[in-house]
C-alpha positions as a LaTeX table, in Angstrom:
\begin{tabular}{lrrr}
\hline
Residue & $x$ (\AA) & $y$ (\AA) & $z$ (\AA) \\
\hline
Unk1 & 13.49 & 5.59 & $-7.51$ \\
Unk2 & 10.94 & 7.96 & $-5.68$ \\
Unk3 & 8.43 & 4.57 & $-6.44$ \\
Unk4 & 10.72 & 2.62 & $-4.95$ \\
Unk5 & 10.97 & 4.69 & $-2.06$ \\
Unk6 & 7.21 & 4.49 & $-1.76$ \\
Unk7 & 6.97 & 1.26 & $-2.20$ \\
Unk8 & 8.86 & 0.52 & 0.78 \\
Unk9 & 7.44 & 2.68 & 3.20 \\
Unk10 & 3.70 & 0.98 & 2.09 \\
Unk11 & 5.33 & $-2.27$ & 2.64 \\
Unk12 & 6.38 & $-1.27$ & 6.22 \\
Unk13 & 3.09 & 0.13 & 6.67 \\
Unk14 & 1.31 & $-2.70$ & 5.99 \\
Unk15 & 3.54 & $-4.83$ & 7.67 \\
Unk16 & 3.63 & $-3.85$ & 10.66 \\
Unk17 & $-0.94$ & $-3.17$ & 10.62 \\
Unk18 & $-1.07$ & $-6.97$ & 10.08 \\
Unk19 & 2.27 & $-7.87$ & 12.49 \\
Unk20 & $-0.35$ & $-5.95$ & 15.25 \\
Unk21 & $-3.37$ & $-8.01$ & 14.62 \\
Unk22 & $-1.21$ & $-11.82$ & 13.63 \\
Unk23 & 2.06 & $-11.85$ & 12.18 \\
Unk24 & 0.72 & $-12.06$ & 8.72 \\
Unk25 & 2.59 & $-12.06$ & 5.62 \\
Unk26 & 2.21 & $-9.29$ & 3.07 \\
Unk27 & 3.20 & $-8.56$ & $-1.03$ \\
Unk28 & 3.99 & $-5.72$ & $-1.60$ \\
Unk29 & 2.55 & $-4.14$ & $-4.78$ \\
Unk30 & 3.64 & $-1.20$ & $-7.18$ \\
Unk31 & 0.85 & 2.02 & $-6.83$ \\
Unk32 & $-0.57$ & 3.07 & $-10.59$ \\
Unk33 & 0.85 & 6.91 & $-10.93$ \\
Unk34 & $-2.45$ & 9.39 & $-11.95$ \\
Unk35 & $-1.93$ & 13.06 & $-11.95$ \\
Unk36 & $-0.47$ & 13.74 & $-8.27$ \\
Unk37 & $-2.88$ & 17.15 & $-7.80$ \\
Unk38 & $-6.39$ & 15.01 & $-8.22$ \\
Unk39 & $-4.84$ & 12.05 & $-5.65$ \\
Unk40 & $-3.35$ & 14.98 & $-3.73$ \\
Unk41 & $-6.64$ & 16.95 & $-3.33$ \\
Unk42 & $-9.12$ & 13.41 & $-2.65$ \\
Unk43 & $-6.42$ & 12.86 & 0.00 \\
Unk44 & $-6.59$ & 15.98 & 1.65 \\
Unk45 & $-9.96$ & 16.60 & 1.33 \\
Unk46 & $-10.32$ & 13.04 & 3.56 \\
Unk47 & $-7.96$ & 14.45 & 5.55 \\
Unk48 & $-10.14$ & 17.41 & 6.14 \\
Unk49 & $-13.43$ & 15.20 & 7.18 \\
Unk50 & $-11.22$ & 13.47 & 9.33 \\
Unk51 & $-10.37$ & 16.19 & 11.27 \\
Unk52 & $-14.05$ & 17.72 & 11.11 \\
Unk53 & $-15.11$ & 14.56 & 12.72 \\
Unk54 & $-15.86$ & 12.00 & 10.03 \\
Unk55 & $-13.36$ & 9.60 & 10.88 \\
Unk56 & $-14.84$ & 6.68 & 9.09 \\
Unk57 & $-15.50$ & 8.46 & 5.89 \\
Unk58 & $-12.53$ & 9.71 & 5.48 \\
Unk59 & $-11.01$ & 5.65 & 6.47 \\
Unk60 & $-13.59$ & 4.90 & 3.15 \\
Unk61 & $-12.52$ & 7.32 & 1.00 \\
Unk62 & $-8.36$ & 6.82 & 1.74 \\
Unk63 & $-9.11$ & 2.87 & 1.17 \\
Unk64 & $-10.96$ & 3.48 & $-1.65$ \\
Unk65 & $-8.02$ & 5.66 & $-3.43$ \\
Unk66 & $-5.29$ & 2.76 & $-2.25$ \\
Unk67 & $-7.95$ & 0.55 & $-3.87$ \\
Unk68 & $-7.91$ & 2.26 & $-7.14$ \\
Unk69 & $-4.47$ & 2.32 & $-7.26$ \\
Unk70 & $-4.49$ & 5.97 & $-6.87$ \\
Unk71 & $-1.56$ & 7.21 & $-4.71$ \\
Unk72 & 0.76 & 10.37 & $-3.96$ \\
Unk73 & 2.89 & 8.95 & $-1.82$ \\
Unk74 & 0.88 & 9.67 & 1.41 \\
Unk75 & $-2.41$ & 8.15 & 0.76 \\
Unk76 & $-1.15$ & 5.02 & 2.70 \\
Unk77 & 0.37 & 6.95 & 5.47 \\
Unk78 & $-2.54$ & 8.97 & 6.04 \\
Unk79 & $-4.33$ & 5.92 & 6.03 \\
Unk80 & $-2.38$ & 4.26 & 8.71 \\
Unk81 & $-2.15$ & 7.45 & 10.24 \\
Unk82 & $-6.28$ & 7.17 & 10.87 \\
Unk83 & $-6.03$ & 4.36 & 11.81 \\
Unk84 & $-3.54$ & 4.37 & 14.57 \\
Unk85 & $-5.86$ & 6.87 & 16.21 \\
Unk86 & $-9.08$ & 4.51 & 15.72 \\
Unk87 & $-8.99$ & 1.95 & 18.66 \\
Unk88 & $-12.60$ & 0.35 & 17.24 \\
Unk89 & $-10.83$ & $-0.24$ & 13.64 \\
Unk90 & $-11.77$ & $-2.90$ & 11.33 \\
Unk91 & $-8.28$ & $-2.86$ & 10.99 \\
Unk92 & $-8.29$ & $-4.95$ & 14.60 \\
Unk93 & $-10.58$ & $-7.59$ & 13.48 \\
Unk94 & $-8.63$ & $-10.53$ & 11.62 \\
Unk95 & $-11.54$ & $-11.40$ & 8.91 \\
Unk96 & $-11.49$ & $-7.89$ & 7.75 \\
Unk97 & $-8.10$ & $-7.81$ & 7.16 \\
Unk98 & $-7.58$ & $-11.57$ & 5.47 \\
Unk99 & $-10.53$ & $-10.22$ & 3.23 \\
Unk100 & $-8.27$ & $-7.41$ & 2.30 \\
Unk101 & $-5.46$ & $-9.57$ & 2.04 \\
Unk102 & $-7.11$ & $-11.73$ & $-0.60$ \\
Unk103 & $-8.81$ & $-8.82$ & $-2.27$ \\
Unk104 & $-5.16$ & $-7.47$ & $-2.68$ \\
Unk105 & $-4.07$ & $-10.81$ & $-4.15$ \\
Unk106 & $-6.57$ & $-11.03$ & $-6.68$ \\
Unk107 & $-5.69$ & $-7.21$ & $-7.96$ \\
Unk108 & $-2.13$ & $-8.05$ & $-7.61$ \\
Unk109 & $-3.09$ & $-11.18$ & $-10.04$ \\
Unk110 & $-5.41$ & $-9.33$ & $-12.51$ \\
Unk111 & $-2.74$ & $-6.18$ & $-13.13$ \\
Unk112 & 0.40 & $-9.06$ & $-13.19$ \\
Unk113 & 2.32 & $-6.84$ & $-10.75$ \\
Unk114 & 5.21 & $-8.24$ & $-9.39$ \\
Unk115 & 4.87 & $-9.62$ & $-5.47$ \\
Unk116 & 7.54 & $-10.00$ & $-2.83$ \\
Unk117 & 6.98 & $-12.00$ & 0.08 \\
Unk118 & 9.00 & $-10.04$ & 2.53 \\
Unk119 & 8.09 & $-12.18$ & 5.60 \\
Unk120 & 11.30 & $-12.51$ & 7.82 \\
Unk121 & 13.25 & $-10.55$ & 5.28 \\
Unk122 & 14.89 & $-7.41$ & 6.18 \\
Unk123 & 14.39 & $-4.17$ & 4.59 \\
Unk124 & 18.00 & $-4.59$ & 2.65 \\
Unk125 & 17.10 & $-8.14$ & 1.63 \\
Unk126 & 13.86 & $-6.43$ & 0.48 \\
Unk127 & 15.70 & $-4.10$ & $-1.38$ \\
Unk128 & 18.16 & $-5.88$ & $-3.63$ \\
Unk129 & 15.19 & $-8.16$ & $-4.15$ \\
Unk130 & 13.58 & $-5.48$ & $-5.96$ \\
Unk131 & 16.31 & $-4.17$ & $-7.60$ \\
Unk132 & 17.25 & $-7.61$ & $-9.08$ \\
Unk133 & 13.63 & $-7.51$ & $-10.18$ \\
Unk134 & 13.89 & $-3.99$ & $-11.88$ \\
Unk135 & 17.20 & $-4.94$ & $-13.06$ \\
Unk136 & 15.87 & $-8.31$ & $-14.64$ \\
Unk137 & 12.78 & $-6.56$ & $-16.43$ \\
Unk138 & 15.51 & $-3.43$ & $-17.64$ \\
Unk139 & 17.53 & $-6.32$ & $-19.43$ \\
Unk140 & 14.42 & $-7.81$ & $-20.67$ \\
Unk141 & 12.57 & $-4.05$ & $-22.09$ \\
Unk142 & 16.37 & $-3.49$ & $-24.19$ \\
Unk143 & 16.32 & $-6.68$ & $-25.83$ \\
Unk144 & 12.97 & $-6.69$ & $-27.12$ \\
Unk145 & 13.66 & $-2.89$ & $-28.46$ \\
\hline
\end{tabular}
């Protein structure tokens, strides 16, 4: 559940980053858990070099962690958090971010993790799409056990 939670707050995240620069559609993707205290202390410390003045570093290192697949639940936050603040963003500039899109895709691909278009779909609709999903693939897990 707390994934799920996660999930949807990274797909309104990045939603509404690429509704700012076009109206582009995202899929959402399921973050790979790792111990929470190593995530939790890379994110902070970016955190920190934000805050000393190393904006763009810490931008690096928090992309690099989402990335990886690496996430605590506020990696993306923070993220977009940095971003907000950074009027000369990369994040503003269309290639960069269709470059990430298909980046994304190709991980997305690679792992097989499930996608949702959620392009004029509202969070609810969102919702019981996933949980049809995690429903479908419960049902599938106890008949091959």
């Amino acid at each position: 559940m707390r994934r799920l939670r996660f999930f949807a707050l990274c797909t309104a995240l990045a939603l509404a980053a690429l509704a700012a620069v076009e109206g582009l559609g995202v899929s959402p993707v399921h973050a790979q858990t790792i111990p929470a205290e190593t995530v939790t202390a890379q994110r902070e410390a970016a955190v920190r070099q934000a805050r000393a003045g190393q904006r763009a570093d810490a931008v690096a290192k928090l992309r690099a962690l989402l990335a990886a697949g690496q996430e605590d639940g506020f990696v993306a936050l923070d993220l977009a958090t940095l971003l907000q603040q950074d009027v000369e963003s990369e994040y503003t500039d269309i290639e960069q971010v269709q470059r990430e899109m298909q980046e994304a895709r190709r991980l997305y691909t690679r792992r097989r993790w499930p996608t949702i278009d959620v392009t004029r779909r509202s969070i609810e609709e969102t919702a019981a799409t996933i949980m049809q999903m995690l429903n479908a693939r419960r049902g599938t897990e106890a008949n091959q056990a």
